[in-house]
LUMBAVEX-293449 format. One record per residue: residue number from 1; y, x, z of N, C-alpha, C, O in turn. Coordinates in steps of 0.05 Angstrom, whole numbers, always signed. Layout:
<pts>
pos: NUM, n_c2: Y, n_c1: X, n_c3: Z, ca_c2: Y, ca_c1: X, ca_c3: Z, c_c2: Y, c_c1: X, c_c3: Z, o_c2: Y, o_c1: X, o_c3: Z
...
</pts>
This chain:
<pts>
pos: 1, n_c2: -2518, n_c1: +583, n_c3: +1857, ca_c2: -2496, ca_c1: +570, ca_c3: +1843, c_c2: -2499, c_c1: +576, c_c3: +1813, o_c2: -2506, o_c1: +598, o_c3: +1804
pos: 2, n_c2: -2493, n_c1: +558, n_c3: +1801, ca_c2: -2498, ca_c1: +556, ca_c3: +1758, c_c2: -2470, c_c1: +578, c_c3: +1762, o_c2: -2451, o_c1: +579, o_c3: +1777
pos: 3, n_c2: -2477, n_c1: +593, n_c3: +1743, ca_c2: -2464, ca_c1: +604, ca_c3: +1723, c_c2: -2433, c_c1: +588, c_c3: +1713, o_c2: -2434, o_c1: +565, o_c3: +1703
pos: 4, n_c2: -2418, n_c1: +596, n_c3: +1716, ca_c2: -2398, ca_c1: +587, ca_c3: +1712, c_c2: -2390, c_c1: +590, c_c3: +1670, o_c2: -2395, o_c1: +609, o_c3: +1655
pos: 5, n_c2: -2376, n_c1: +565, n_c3: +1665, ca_c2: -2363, ca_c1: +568, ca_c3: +1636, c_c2: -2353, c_c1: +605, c_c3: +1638, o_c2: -2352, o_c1: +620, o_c3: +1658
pos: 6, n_c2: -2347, n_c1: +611, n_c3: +1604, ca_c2: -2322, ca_c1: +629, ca_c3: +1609, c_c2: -2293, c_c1: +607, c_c3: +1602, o_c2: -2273, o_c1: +621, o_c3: +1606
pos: 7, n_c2: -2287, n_c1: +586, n_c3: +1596, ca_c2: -2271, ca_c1: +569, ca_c3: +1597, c_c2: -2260, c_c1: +567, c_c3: +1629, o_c2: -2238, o_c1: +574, o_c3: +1638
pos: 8, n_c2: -2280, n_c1: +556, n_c3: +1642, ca_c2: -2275, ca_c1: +551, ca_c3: +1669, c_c2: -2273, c_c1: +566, c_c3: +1681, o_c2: -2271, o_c1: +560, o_c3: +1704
pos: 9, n_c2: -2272, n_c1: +597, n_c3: +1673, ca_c2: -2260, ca_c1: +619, ca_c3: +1697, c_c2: -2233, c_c1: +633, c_c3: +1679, o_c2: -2217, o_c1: +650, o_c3: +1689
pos: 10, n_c2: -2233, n_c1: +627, n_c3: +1664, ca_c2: -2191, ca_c1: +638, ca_c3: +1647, c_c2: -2181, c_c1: +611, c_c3: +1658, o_c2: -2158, o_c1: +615, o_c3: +1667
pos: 11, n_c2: -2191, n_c1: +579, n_c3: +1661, ca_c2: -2181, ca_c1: +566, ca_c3: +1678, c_c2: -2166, c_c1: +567, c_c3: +1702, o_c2: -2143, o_c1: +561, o_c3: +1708
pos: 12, n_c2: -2197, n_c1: +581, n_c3: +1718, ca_c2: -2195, ca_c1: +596, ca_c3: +1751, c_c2: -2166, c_c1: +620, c_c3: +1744, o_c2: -2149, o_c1: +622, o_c3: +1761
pos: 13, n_c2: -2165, n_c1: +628, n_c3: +1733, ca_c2: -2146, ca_c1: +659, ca_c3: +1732, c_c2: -2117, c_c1: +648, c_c3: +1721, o_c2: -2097, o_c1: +661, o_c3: +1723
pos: 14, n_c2: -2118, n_c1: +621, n_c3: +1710, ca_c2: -2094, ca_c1: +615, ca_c3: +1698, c_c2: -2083, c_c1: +598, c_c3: +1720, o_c2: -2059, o_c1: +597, o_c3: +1719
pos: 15, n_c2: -2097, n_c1: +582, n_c3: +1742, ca_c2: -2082, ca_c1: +565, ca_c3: +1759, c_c2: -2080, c_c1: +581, c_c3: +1777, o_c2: -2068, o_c1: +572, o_c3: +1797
pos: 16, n_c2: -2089, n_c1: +607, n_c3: +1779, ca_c2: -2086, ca_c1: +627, ca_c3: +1809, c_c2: -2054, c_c1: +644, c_c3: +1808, o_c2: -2037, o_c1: +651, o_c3: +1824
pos: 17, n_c2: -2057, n_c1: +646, n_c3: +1778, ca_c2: -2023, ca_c1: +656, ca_c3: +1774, c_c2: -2001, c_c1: +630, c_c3: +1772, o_c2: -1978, o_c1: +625, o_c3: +1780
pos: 18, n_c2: -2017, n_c1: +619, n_c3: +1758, ca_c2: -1992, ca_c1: +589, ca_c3: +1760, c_c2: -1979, c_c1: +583, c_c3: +1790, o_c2: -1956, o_c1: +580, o_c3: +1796
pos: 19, n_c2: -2003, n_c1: +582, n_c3: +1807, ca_c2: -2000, ca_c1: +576, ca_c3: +1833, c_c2: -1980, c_c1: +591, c_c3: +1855, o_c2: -1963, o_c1: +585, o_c3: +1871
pos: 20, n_c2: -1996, n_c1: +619, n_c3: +1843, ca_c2: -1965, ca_c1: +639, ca_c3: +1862, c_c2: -1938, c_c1: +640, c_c3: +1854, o_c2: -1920, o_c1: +648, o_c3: +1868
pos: 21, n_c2: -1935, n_c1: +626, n_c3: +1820, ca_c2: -1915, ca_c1: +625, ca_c3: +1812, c_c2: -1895, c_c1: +608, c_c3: +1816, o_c2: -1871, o_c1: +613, o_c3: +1819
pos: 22, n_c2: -1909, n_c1: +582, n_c3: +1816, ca_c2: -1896, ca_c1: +556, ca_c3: +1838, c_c2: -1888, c_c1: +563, c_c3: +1870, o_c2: -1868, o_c1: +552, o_c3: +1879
pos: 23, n_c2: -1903, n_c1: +581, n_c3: +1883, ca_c2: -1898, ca_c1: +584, ca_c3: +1908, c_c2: -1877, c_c1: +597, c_c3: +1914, o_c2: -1863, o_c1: +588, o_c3: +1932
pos: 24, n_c2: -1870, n_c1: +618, n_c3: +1903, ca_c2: -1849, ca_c1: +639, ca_c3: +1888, c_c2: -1820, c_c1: +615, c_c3: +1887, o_c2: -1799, o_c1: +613, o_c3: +1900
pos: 25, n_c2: -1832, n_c1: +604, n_c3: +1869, ca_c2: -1806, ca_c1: +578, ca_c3: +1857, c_c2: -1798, c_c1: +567, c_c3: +1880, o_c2: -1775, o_c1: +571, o_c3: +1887
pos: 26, n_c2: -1815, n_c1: +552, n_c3: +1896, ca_c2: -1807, ca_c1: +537, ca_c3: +1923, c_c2: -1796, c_c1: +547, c_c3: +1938, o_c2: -1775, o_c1: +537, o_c3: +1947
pos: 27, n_c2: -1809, n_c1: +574, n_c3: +1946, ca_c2: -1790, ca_c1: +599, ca_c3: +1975, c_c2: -1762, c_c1: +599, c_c3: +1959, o_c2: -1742, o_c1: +598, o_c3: +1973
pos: 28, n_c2: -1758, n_c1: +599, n_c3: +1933, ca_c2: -1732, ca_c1: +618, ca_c3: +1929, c_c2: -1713, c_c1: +590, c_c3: +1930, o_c2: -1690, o_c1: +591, o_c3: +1938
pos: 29, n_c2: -1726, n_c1: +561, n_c3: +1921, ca_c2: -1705, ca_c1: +535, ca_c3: +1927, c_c2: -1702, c_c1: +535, c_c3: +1956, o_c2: -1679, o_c1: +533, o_c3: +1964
pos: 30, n_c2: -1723, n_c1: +536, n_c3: +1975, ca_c2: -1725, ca_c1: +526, ca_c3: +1996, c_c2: -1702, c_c1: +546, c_c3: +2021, o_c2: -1692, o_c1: +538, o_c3: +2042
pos: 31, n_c2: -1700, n_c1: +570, n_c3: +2008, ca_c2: -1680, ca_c1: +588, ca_c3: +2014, c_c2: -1648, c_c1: +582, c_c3: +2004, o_c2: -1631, o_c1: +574, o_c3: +2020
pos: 32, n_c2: -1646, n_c1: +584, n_c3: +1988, ca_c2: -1621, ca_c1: +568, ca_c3: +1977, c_c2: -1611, c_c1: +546, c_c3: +1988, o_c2: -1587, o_c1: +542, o_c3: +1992
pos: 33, n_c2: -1636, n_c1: +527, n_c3: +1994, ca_c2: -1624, ca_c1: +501, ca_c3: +2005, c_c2: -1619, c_c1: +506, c_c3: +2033, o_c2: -1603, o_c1: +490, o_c3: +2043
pos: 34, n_c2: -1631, n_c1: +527, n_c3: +2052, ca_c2: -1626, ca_c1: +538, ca_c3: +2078, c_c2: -1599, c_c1: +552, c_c3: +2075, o_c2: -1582, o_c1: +547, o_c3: +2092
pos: 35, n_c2: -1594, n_c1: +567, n_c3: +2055, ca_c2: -1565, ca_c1: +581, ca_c3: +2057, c_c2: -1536, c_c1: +559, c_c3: +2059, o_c2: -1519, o_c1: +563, o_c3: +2076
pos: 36, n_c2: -1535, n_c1: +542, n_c3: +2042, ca_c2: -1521, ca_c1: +515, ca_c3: +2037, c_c2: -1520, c_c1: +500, c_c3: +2063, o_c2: -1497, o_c1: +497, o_c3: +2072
pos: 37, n_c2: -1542, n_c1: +489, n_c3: +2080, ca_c2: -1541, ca_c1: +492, ca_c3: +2098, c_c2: -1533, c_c1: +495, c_c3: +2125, o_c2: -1526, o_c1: +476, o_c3: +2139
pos: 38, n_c2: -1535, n_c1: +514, n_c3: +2129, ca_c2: -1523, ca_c1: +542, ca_c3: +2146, c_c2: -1491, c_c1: +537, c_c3: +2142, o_c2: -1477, o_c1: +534, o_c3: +2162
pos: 39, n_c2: -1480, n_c1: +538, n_c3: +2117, ca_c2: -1460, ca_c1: +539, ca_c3: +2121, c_c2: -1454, c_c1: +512, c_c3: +2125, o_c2: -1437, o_c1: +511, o_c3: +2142
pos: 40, n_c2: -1460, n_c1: +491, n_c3: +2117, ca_c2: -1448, ca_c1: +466, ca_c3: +2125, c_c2: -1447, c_c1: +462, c_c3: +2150, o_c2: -1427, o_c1: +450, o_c3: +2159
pos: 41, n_c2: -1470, n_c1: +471, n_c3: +2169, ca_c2: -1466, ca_c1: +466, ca_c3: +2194, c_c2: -1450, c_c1: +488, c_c3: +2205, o_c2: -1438, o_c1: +488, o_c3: +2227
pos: 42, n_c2: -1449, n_c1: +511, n_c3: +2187, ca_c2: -1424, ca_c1: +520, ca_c3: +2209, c_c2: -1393, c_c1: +514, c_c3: +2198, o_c2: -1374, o_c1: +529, o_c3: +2199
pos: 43, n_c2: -1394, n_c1: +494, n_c3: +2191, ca_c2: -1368, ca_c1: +478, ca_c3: +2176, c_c2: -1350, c_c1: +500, c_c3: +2162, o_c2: -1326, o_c1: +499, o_c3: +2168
pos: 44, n_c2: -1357, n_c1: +517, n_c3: +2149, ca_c2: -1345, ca_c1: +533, ca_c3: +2127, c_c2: -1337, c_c1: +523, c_c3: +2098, o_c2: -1347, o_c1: +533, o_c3: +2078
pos: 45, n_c2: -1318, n_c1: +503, n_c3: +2097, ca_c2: -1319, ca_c1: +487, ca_c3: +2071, c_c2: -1317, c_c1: +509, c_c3: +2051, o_c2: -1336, o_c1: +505, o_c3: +2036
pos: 46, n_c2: -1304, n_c1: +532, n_c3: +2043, ca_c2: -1298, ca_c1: +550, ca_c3: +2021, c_c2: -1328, c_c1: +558, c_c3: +2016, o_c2: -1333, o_c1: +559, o_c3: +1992
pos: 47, n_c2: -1344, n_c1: +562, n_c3: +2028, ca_c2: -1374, ca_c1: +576, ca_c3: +2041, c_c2: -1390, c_c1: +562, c_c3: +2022, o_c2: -1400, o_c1: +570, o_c3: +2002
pos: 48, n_c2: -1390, n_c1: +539, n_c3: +2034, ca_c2: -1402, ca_c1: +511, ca_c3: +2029, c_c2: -1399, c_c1: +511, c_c3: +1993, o_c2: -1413, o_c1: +518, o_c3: +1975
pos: 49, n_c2: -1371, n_c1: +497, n_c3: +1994, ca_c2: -1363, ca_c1: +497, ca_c3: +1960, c_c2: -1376, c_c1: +513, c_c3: +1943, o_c2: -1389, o_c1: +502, o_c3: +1925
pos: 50, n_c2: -1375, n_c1: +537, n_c3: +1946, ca_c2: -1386, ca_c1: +553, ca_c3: +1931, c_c2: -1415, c_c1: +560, c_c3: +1931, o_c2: -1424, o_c1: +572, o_c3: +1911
pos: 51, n_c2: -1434, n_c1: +551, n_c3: +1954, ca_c2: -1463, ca_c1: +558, ca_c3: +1949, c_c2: -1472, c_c1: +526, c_c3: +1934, o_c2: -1493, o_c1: +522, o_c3: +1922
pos: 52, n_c2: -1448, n_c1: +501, n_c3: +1940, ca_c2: -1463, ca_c1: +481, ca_c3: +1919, c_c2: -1473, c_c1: +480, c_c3: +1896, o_c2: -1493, o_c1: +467, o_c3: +1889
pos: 53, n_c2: -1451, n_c1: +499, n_c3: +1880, ca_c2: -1455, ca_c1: +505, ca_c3: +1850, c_c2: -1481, c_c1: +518, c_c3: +1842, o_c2: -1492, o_c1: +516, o_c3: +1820
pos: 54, n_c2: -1490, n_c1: +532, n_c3: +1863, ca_c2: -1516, ca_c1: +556, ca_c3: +1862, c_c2: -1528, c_c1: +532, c_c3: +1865, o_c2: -1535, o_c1: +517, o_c3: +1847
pos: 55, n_c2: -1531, n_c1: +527, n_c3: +1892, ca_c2: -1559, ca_c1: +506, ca_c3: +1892, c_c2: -1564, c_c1: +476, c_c3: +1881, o_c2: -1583, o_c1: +462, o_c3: +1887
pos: 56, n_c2: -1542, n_c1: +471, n_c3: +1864, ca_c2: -1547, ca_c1: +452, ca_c3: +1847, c_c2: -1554, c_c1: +460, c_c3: +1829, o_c2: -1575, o_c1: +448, o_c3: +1823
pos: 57, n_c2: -1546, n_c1: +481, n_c3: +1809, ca_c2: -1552, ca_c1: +493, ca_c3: +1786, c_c2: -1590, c_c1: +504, c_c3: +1797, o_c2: -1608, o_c1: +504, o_c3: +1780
pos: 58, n_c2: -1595, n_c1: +512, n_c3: +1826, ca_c2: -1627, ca_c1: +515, ca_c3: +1825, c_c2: -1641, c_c1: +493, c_c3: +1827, o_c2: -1660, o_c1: +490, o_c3: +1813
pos: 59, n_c2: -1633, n_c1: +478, n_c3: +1842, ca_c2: -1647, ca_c1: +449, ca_c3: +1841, c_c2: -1647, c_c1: +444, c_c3: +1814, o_c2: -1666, o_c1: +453, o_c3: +1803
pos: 60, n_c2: -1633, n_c1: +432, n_c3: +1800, ca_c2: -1635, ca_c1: +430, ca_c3: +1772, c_c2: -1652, c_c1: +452, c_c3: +1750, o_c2: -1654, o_c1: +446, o_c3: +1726
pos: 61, n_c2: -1662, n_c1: +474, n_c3: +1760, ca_c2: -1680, ca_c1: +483, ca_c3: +1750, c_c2: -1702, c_c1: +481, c_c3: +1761, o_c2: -1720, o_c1: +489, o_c3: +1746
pos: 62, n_c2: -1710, n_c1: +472, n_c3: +1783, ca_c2: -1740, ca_c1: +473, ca_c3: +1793, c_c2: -1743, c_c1: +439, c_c3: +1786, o_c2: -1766, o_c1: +431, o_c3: +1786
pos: 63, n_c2: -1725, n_c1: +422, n_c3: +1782, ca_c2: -1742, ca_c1: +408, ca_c3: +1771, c_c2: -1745, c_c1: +400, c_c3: +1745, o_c2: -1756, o_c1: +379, o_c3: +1740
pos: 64, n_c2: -1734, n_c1: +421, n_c3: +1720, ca_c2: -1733, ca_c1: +424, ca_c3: +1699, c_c2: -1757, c_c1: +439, c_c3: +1697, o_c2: -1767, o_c1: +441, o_c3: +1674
pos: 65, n_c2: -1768, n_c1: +451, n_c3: +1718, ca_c2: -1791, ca_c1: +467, ca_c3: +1707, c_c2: -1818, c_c1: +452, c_c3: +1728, o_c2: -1839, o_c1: +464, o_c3: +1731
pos: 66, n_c2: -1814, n_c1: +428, n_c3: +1738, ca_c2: -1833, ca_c1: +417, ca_c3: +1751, c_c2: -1832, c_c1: +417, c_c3: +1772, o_c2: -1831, o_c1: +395, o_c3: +1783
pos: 67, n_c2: -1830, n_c1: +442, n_c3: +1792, ca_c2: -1828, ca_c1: +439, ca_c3: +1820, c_c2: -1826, c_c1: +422, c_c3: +1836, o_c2: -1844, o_c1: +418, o_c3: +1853
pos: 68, n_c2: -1803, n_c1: +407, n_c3: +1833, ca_c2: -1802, ca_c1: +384, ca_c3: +1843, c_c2: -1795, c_c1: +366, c_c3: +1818, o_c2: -1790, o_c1: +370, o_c3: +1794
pos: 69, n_c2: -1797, n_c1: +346, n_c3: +1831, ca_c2: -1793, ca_c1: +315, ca_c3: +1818, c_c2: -1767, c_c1: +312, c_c3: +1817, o_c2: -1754, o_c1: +319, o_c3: +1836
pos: 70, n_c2: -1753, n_c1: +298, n_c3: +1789, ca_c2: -1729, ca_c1: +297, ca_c3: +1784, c_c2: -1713, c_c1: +276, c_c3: +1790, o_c2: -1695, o_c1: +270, o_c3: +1775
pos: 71, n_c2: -1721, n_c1: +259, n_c3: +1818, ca_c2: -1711, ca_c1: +242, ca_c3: +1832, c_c2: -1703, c_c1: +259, c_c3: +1855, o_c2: -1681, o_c1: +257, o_c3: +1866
pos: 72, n_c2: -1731, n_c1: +283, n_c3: +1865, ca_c2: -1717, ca_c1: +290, ca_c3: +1885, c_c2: -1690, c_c1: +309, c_c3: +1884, o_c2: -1671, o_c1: +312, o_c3: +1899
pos: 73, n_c2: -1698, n_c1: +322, n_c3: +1859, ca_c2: -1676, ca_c1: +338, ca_c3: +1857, c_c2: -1655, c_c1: +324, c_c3: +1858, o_c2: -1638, o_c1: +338, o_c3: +1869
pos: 74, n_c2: -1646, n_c1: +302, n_c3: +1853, ca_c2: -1622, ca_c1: +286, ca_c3: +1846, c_c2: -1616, c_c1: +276, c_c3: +1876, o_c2: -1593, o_c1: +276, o_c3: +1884
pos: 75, n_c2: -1640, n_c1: +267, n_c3: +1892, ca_c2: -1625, ca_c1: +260, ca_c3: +1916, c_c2: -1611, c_c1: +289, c_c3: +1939, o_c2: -1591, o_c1: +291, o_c3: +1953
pos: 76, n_c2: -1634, n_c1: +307, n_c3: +1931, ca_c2: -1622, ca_c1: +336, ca_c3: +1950, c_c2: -1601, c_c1: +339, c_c3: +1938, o_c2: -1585, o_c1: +334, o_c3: +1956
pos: 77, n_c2: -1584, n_c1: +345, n_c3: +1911, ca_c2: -1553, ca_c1: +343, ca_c3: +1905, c_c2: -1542, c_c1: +317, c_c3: +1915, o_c2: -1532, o_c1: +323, o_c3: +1937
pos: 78, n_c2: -1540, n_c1: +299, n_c3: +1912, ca_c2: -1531, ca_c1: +278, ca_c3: +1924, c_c2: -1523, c_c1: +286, c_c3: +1950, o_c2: -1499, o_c1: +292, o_c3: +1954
pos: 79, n_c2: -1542, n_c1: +287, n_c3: +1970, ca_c2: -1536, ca_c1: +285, ca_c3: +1997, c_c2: -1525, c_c1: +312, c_c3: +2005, o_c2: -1508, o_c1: +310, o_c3: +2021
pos: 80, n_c2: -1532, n_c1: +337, n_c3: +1997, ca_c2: -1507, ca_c1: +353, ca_c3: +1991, c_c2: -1487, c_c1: +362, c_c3: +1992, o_c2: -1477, o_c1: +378, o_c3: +2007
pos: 81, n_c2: -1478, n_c1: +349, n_c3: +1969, ca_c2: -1457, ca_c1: +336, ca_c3: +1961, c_c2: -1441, c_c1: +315, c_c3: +1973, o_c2: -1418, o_c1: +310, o_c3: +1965
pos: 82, n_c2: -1452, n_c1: +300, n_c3: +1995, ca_c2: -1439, ca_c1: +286, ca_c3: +2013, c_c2: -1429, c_c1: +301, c_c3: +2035, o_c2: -1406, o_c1: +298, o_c3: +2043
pos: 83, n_c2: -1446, n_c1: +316, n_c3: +2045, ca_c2: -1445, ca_c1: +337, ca_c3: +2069, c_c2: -1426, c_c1: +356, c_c3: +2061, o_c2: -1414, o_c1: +365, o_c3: +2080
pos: 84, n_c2: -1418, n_c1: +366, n_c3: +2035, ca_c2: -1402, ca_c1: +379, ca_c3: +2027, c_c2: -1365, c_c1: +384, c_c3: +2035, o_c2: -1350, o_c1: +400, o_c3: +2044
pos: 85, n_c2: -1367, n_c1: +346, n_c3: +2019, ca_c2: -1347, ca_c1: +332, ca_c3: +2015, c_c2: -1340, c_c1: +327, c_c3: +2047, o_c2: -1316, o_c1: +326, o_c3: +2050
pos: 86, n_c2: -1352, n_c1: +324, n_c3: +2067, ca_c2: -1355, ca_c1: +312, ca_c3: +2096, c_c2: -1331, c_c1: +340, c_c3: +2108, o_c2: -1311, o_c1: +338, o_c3: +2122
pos: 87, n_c2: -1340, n_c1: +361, n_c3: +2097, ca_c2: -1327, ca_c1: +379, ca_c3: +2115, c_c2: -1300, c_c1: +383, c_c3: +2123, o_c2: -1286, o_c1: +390, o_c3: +2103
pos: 88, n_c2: -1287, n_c1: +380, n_c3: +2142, ca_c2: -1256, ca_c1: +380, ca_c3: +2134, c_c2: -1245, c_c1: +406, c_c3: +2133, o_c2: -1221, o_c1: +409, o_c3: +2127
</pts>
């Protein structure tokens, strides 16, 4: 195997931390959006209400920082936010 750049290995070392750092980002939305959740299906509206604010305010940061796409973020609040509103 050629010899690698030294460009192309601070490359290699810069997308290996980028990468865990995205992954990092995802577990902690993908958690959030499990907690929200949880409580919607266990029809806890006060529960509910209050983890919206969190996980809208995170959704709105992961896709302010790329994570996701800022369509999807908009439809995961959206629907939500319907499920929210649903609870009696």
């Amino acid at each position: 195997m050629a010899k690698k750049s030294k460009s192309a290995l601070k490359a290699l070392r810069q997308n290996i931390v980028r990468r865990e750092h995205n992954r990092e980002q995802r577990a902690k939305l993908r958690t959030g959006l499990k907690a929200i959740r949880n409580a919607i299906d266990a029809k806890d509206a006060t529960e509910a209400r209050a983890k919206l604010t969190v996980t809208q305010s995170l959704v709105d940061k992961m896709a302010a920082r790329g994570i996701i796409h800022r369509n999807t973020a908009s439809r995961y609040k959206s629907r939500l936010t319907a499920h929210v509103a649903a609870i009696k």
